[in-house]
N, C-alpha and C positions, 0 to 999 in steps of 0.2 A: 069230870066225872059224870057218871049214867046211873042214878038209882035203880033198884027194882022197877021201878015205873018208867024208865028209860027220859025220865026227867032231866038233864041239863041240870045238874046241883053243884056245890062245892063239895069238896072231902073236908069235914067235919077234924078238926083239928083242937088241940087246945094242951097246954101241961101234962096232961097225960099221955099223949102220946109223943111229948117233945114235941108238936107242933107238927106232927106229920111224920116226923122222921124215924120213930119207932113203930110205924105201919109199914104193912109188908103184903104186897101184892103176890099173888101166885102166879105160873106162868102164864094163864090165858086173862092177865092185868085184872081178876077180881080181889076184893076185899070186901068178905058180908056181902052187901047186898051191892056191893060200888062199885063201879066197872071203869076203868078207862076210857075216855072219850079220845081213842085214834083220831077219829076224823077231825074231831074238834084241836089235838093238837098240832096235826098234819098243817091244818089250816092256820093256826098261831105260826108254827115257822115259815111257812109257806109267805103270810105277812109279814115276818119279823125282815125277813132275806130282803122280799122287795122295799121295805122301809129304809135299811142299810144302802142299798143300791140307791135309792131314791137322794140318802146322805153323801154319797159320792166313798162309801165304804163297804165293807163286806162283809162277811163272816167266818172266822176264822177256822172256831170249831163248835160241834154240838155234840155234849155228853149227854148222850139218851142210853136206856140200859140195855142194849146189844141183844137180848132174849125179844125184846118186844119189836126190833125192827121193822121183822116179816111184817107185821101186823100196822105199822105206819108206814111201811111203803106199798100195803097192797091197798091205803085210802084214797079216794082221788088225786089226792095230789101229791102220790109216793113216789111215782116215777121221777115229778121234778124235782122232790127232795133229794130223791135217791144221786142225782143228776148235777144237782148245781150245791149240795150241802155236805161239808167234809163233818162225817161222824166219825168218832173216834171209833180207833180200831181194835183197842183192846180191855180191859176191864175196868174199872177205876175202883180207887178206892174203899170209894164209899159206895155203897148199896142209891142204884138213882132209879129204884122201880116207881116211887111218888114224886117224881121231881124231877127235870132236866136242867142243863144249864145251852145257856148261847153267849159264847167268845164273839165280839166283835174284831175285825181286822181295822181298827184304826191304830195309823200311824205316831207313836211319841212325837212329839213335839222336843229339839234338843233342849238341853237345860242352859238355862241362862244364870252365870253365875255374877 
């Protein structure tokens, strides 16, 4: 998140808002005074990918909320997200404008009975 002051902060969370999940971003990712930080999350997947790689696994999928894409892949490092990261392609369930998720592709292990 980016305060007014374009500060680098957390989004302020707590029981009342369910912990984030009853906050509701508009389409150009504000809330109040709180903005989305693209870049800064461009850059969390961007490391999350090459971490997995670096584990000798992948990633499977990322649920990011489809309205906000344009806006992370036009951060420096959209194109490679855009490029090596399967987003999902269609809606989900739940409303993910404060939140994404990242599917790892690691392989089960069979069960031993």
């Amino acid at each position: 998140m980016r305060n007014a002051a374009k500060a680098s902060v957390p989004l302020p969370t707590s029981t009342l808002t369910r912990f984030g999940y009853d906050i509701e971003f508009d389409g150009a990712g504000k809330y109040g005074e709180y903005t989305i930080d693209f870049i800064a999350t461009a850059e969390h997947l961007y490391h999350l990918h090459q971490a997995a790689k670096a584990q000798g696994v992948g990633i499977a999928l990322v649920i990011f909320d489809t309205q906000y894409l344009p806006k992370l892949f036009a951060t420096p490092r959209g194109a490679y997200l855009r490029q090596n990261l399967p987003f999902m392609k269609g809606k989900p369930w739940v409303r993910h404008d404060e939140h994404y998720h990242v599917d790892f592709a690691i392989p089960c292990k069979p069960k031993v009975d």
